[in-house]
N, C-alpha and C positions, 0 to 999 in steps of 0.2 A: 626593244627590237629597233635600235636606230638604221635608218633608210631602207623599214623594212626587210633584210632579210635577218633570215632566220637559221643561228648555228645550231648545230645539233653534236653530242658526242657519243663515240659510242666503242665499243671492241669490233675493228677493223670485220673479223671474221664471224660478227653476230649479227651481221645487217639484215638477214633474211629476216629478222622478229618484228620488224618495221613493213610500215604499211607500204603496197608498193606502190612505184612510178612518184615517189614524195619528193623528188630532186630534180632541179633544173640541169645540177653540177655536181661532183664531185674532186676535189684534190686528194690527192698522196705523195707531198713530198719527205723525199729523201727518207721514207719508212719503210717500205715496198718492199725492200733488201731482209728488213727485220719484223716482217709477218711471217710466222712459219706454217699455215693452212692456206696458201694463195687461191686454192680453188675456190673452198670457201668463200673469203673474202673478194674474188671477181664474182661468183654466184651475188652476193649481197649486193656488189655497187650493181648491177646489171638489175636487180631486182628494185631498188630505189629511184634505179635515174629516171625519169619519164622519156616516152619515145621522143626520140632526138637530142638527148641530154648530153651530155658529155663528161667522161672523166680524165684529168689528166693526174700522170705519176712523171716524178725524177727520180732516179736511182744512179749511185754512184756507178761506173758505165763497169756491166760484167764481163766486158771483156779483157779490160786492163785491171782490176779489184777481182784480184782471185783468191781462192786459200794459199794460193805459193807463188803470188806477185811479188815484187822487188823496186827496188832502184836499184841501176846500172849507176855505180859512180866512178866519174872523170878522177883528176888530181883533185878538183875543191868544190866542184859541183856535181848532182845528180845528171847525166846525163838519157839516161834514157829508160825503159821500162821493159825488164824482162816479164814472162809470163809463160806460169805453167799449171797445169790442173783445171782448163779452163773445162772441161767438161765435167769435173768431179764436184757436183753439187750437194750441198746439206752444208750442214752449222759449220764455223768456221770460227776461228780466233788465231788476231794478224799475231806471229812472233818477230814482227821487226816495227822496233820506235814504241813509243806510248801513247800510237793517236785513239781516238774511240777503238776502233776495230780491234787493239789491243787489248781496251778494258770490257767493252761489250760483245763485241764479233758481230757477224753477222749471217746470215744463210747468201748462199751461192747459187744463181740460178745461172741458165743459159739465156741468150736471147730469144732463142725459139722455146725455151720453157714460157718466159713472159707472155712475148704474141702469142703463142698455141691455145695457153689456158683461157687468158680473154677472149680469143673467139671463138673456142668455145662455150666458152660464158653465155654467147650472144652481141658480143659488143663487135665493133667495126674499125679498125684503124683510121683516124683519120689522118694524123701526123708524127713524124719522129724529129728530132732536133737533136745534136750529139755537140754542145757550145762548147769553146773555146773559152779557158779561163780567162780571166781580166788579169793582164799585164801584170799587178802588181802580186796576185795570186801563183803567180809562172814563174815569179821570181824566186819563189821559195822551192820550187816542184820543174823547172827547166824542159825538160822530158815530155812537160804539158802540152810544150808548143805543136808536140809529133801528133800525140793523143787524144782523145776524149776525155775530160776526167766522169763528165755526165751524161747520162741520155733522159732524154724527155719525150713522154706519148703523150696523144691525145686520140679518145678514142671515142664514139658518140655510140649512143642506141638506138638500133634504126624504128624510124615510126611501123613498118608493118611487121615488126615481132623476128625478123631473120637476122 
């Protein structure tokens, strides 16, 4: 256990068999999109984290990653991001290019499907963040510079149980 802490693994949506409040923190990046029980799985991190804990997720941003998202393309470059199907949630597999989303797919949520279910859960918002790729990443993807390609929460559990 070097500098003390202590990783643990486990299936995203089994957390409840764990003892609770065991967690200072939680992450989930870039999976979030490819848990298909989310309730589940916000029931478990709410149940792990101790009061005031926090969990933070990134998710490819669902509003621009949809089942029938696109590039708009110029003469030589991508220029912008069409987007349609943005309320039609469930499994999903991209039929443009060979990027993951091609090979594995992913599930489609809304953004109030996200927020809704965590606070239900119990958990609390505490931040949103939607970053801007690194210059060298935009150059491949143009259309980035309009968009989000990411969003990122953080959301804590409050000490008196609400």
């Amino acid at each position: 256990m070097p500098l003390g802490i202590l990783y643990e693994e486990s299936d995203a949506d089994s957390l409840v068999q764990w003892e609770p409040s065991r967690f200072d923190g939680a992450i989930c990046n870039m999976a979030f999109m490819d848990i298909p029980d989310l309730q589940a799985t916000c029931l478990g991190i709410a149940h792990i984290l101790r009061p005031g804990g926090w969990f933070v997720f990134t998710i490819m941003h669902p509003c621009f990653q949809t089942p029938d998202s696109e590039w708009v393309r110029g003469a030589t470059v991508d220029t912008g991001r069409l987007v349609r199907a943005y309320f039609d949630e469930g499994q999903w597999m991209s039929r443009h290019g060979a990027g993951m989303r091609s090979r594995v797919g992913a599930i489609h949520r809304t953004l109030s499907t996200y927020f809704n279910v965590l606070s239900r859960c119990g958990l609390i918002l505490d931040a949103v963040r939607e970053p801007q790729l690194a210059r060298e990443s935009r150059d491949d993807a143009p259309a980035y510079d309009a968009v989000p390609a990411i969003l990122a929460a953080r959301y804590f559990k409050p000490h008196d149980g609400t």
